[in-house]
C-alpha positions in Angstrom: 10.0 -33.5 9.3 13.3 -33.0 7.8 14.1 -36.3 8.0 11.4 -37.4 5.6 13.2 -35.5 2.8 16.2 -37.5 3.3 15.3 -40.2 0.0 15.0 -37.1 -1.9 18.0 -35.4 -1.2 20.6 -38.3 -1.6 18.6 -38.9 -5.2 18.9 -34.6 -6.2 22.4 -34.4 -4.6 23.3 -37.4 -7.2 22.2 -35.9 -9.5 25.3 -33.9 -10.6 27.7 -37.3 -10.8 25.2 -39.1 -13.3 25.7 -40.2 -17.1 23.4 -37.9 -19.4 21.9 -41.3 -20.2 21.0 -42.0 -16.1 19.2 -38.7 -15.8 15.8 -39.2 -17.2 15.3 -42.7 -14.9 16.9 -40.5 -11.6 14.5 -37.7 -12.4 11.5 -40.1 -12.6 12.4 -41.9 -9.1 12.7 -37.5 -7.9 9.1 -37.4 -8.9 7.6 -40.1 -7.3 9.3 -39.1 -4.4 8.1 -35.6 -4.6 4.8 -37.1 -4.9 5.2 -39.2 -1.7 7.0 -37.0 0.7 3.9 -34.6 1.6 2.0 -37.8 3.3 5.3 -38.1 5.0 5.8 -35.1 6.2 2.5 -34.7 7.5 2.7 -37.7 9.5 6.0 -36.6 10.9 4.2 -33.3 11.9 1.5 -35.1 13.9 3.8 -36.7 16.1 5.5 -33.0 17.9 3.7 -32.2 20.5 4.8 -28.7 21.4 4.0 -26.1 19.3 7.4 -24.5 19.2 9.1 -27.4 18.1 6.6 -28.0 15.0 7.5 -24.5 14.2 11.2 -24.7 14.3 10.4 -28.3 12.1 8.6 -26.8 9.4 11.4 -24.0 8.8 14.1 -26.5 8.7 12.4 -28.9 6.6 11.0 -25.9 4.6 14.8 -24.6 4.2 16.3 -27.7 3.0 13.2 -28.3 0.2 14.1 -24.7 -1.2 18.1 -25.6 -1.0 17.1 -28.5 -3.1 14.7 -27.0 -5.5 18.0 -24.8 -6.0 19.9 -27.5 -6.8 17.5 -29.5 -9.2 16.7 -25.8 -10.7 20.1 -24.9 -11.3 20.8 -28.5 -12.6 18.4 -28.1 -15.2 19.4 -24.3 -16.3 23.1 -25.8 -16.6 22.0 -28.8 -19.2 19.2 -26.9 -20.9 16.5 -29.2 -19.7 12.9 -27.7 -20.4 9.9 -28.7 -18.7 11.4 -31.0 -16.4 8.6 -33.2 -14.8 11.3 -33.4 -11.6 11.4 -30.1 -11.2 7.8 -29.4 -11.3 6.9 -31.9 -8.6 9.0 -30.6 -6.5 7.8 -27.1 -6.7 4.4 -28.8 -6.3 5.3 -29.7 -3.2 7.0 -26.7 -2.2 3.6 -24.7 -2.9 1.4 -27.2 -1.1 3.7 -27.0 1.9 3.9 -23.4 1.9 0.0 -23.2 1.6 -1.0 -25.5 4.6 2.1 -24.0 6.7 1.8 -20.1 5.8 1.6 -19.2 9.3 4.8 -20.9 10.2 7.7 -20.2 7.6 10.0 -17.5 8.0 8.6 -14.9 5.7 12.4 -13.3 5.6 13.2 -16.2 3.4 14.2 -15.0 0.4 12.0 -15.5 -2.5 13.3 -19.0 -4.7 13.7 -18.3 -8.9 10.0 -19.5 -10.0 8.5 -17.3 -7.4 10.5 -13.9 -8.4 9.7 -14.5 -11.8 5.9 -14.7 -11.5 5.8 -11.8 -9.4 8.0 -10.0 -11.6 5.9 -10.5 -14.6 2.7 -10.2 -12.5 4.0 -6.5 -11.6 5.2 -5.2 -14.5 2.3 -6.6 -16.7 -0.1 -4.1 -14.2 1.8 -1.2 -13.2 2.1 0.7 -16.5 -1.4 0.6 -16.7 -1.7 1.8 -13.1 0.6 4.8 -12.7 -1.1 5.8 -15.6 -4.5 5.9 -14.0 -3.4 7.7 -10.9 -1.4 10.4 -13.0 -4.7 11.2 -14.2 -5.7 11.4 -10.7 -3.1 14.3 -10.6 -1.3 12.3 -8.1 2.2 14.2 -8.0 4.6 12.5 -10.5 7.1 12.4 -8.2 5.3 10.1 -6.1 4.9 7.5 -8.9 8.3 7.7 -10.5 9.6 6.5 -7.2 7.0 3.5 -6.9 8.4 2.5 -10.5 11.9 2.6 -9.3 11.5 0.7 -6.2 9.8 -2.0 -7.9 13.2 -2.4 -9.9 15.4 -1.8 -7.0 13.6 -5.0 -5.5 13.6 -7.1 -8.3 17.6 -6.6 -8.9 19.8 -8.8 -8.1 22.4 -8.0 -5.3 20.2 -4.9 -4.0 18.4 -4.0 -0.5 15.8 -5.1 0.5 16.1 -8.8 -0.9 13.0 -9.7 -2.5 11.7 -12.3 0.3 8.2 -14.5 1.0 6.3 -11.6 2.6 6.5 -9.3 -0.7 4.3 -11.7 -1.8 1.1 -10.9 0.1 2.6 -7.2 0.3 3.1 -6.5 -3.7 -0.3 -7.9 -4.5 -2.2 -6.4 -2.2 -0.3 -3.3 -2.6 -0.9 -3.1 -6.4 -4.6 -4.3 -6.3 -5.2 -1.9 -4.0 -3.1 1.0 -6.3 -5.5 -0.2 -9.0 -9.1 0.1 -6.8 -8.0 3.5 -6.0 -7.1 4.2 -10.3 -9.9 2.7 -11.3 -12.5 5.0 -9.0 -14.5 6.6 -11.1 -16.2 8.9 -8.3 -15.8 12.5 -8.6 -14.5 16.0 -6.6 -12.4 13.7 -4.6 -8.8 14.6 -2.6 -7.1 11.7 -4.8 -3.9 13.0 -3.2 -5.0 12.7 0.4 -6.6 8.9 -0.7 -2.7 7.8 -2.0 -0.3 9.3 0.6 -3.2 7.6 3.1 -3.0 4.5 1.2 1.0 4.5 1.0 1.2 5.0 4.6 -1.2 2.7 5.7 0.9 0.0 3.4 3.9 1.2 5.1 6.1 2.0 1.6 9.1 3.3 3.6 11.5 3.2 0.2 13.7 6.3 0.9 13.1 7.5 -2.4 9.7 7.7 -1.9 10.1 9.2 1.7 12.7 11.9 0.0 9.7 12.7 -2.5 7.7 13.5 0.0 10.0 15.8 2.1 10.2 17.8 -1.2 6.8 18.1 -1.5 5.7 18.5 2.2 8.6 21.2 2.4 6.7 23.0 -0.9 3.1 22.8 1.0 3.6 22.0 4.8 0.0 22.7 5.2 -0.9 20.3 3.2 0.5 17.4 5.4 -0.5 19.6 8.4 -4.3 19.1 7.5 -3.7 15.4 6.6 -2.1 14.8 10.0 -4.1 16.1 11.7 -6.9 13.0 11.3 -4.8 9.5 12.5 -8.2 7.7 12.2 -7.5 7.9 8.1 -4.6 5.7 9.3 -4.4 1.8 9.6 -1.2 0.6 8.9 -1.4 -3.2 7.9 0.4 -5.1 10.7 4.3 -6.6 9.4 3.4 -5.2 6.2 6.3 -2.9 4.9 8.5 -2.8 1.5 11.6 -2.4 3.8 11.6 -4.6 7.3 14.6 -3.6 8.2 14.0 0.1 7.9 11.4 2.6 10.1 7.8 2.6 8.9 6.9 5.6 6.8 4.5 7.0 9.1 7.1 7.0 11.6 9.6 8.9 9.4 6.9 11.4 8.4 6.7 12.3 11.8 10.2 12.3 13.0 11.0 14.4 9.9 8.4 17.0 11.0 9.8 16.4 14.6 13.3 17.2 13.3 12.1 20.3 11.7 10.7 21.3 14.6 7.1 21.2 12.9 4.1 19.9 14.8 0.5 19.1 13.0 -1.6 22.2 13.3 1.8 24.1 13.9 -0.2 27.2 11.4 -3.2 27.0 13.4 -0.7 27.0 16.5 0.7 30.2 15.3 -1.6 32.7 14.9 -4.0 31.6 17.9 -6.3 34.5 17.8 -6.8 35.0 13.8 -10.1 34.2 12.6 -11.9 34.9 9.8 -15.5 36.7 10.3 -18.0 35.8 7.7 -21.8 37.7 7.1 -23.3 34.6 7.7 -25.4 33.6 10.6 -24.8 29.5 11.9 -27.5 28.5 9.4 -25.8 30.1 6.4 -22.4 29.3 7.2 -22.8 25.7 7.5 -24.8 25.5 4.2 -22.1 27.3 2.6 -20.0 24.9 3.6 -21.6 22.2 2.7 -22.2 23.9 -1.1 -18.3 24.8 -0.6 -17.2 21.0 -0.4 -19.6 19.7 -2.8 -18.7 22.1 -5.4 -14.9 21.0 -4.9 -13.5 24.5 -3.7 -12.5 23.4 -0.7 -9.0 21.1 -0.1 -10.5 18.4 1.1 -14.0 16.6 -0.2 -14.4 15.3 3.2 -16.9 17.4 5.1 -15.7 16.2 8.4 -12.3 17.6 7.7 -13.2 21.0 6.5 -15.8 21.1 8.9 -12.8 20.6 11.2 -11.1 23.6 9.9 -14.3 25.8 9.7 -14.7 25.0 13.4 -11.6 26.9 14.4 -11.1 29.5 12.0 -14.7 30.9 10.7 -16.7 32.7 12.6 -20.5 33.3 12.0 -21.5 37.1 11.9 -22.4 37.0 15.7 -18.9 36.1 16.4 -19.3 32.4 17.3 -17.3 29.4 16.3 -19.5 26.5 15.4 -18.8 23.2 16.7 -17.2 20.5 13.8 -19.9 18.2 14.9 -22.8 21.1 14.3 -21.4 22.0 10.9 -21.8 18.7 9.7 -25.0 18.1 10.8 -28.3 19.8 8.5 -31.9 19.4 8.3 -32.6 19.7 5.1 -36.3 20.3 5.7 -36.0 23.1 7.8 -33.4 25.5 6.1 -35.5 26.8 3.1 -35.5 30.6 4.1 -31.4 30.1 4.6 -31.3 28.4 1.0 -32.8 31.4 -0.1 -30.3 33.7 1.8 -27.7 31.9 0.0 -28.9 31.9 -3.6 -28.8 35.6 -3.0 -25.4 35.7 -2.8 -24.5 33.8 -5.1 -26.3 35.5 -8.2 -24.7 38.8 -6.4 -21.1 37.0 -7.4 -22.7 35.8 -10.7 -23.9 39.4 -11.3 -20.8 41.0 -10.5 -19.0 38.4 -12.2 -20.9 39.2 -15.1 -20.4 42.9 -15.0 -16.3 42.5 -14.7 -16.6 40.1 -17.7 -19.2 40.9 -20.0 -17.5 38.7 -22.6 -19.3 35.8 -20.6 -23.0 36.5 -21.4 -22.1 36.4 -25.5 
């Protein structure tokens, strides 16, 4: 395949030793070869026959088309020629390449000038508006400073990790998903819990990010403890990460913890024998649960994760633990009498609410 490109590198690489006055009829003859060389490579593709070779062919030919849309691009930079007609072709047929070989090109490649800049607009244009969104969310400030700053880290010049073809996919997925998650407008959810599972499952192993969390986990271990403690909220995107060349965060969550000598469900590890006994038969307690979560006083809005909880640490009045899988099941139908129980109780606590604060009923 390379070979086909071999008109159009002797006519960019000549580029440099032409009269001012030769350039618009060489940049022409670049364009029309531009415009010919996809056919060509194409038909230089059909003819390998193992599939390891084509591979290998469409990196090399793919790395000498970006080597000379460097050259033509720098070219033009250097003699102030706008919307050169050249130039564009040849990223034309960079893109179309790129699109019908996705699978094949090293996506290590670092990321050529017209790329970086429209996923550098393309990101800044949304992410104000975004980290915004999800500090309404009360998602800890911490955690969004350090998304900000390893957006610019990438985008500089000279820094690790190079900006390269996979952040392509990776920062827009990334950021559209970021939005989805600002942008839901349901309500008495864990926002927290949705981001650190969405950040993990994106793999955003920037240090400062990781350090962030360290902070925080070391502030509230149970926190991360209860998180954890349910791996099916995890589905880390395969080769997706803002860092290859560095552990995935989920990874350094748990080494940390490892280090520390912390396992999930270390406080429920702890004090083995601790419960706490409620009034409330089986009925009741798992309708107060279900009140519990719905009204948003529990941690988590997720009923199969306090239910998890509930199922080790509450016992009903008998002196049972109820099953997770029994507290989150309810027939609606047949616990009248126990809605009754617990409407009781609750206008006790209004009553007695009332009576502490008599300010309330004015």
């Amino acid at each position: 395949m390379i070979v086909s490109l071999q008109k159009l590198t002797i006519l960019i690489e000549a580029i440099v030793h032409l009269k001012n006055t030769d350039i618009p009829k060489l940049f022409c003859e670049i364009t029309e070869a531009c415009n010919n060389n996809f056919a060509l490579a194409l038909e230089a593709y059909r003819e390998i026959i193992k599939v390891d070779n084509a591979r290998q062919a469409i990196r090399l030919y793919h790395t000498q088309l970006l080597r000379l849309h460097s050259l033509l691009n720098n070219f033009c930079k250097e003699c102030k020629i706008e919307n050169a007609t050249a130039l564009f072709a040849l990223e034309e047929l960079l893109g179309r390449i790129e699109h019908l070989f996705k699978k094949d090109i090293d996506p290590c490649t670092p990321l050529p000038e017209h790329y970086y800049l429209r996923m550098h607009e393309y990101i800044y244009a949304n992410m104000p508006y975004i980290l915004d969104r999800l500090a309404q969310k009360n998602i800890p400030k911490a955690y969004l400073t350090e998304i900000h700053s390893a957006m610019d880290s990438l985008f500089e010049n000279g820094k690790i990790p190079y900006i390269q073809y996979r952040h392509q996919d990776y920062l827009l997925k990334m950021i559209e998903s970021l939005r989805q998650l600002a942008d839901d407008k349901r309500q008495s959810k864990n926002w927290h819990y949705r981001f650190l599972i969405l950040m993990v499952n994106f793999n955003f192993n920037h240090m400062g990010f990781f350090n962030r969390w360290k902070e925080l986990y070391n502030s509230d271990p149970s926190f991360m403890d209860a998180l954890l403690r349910f791996p099916k909220h995890f589905s880390c995107i395969p080769d997706f990460a803002y860092d290859s060349n560095r552990r995935g965060l989920l990874k350094l969550m748990r080494e940390y913890m490892e280090d520390e000598k912390i396992s999930p469900s270390a406080t429920m590890q702890d004090y083995p024998q601790q419960f706490i006994q409620s009034n409330f038969n089986g009925k009741e307690l798992k309708l107060w649960m279900h009140i519990s979560v719905r009204a948003n006083i529990m941690w988590s809005s997720e009923k199969k994760e306090v239910a998890e909880v509930f199922s080790r640490l509450v016992k009903t009045r008998e002196g049972t633990l109820l099953s997770a899988h029994s507290l989150t099941r309810m027939d609606k139908s047949a616990e009248f009498h126990t809605a009754l129980r617990i409407r009781k109780v609750l206008n006790t606590m209004l009553d007695e609410l009332n009576r502490r604060f008599p300010d309330l009923n004015k």
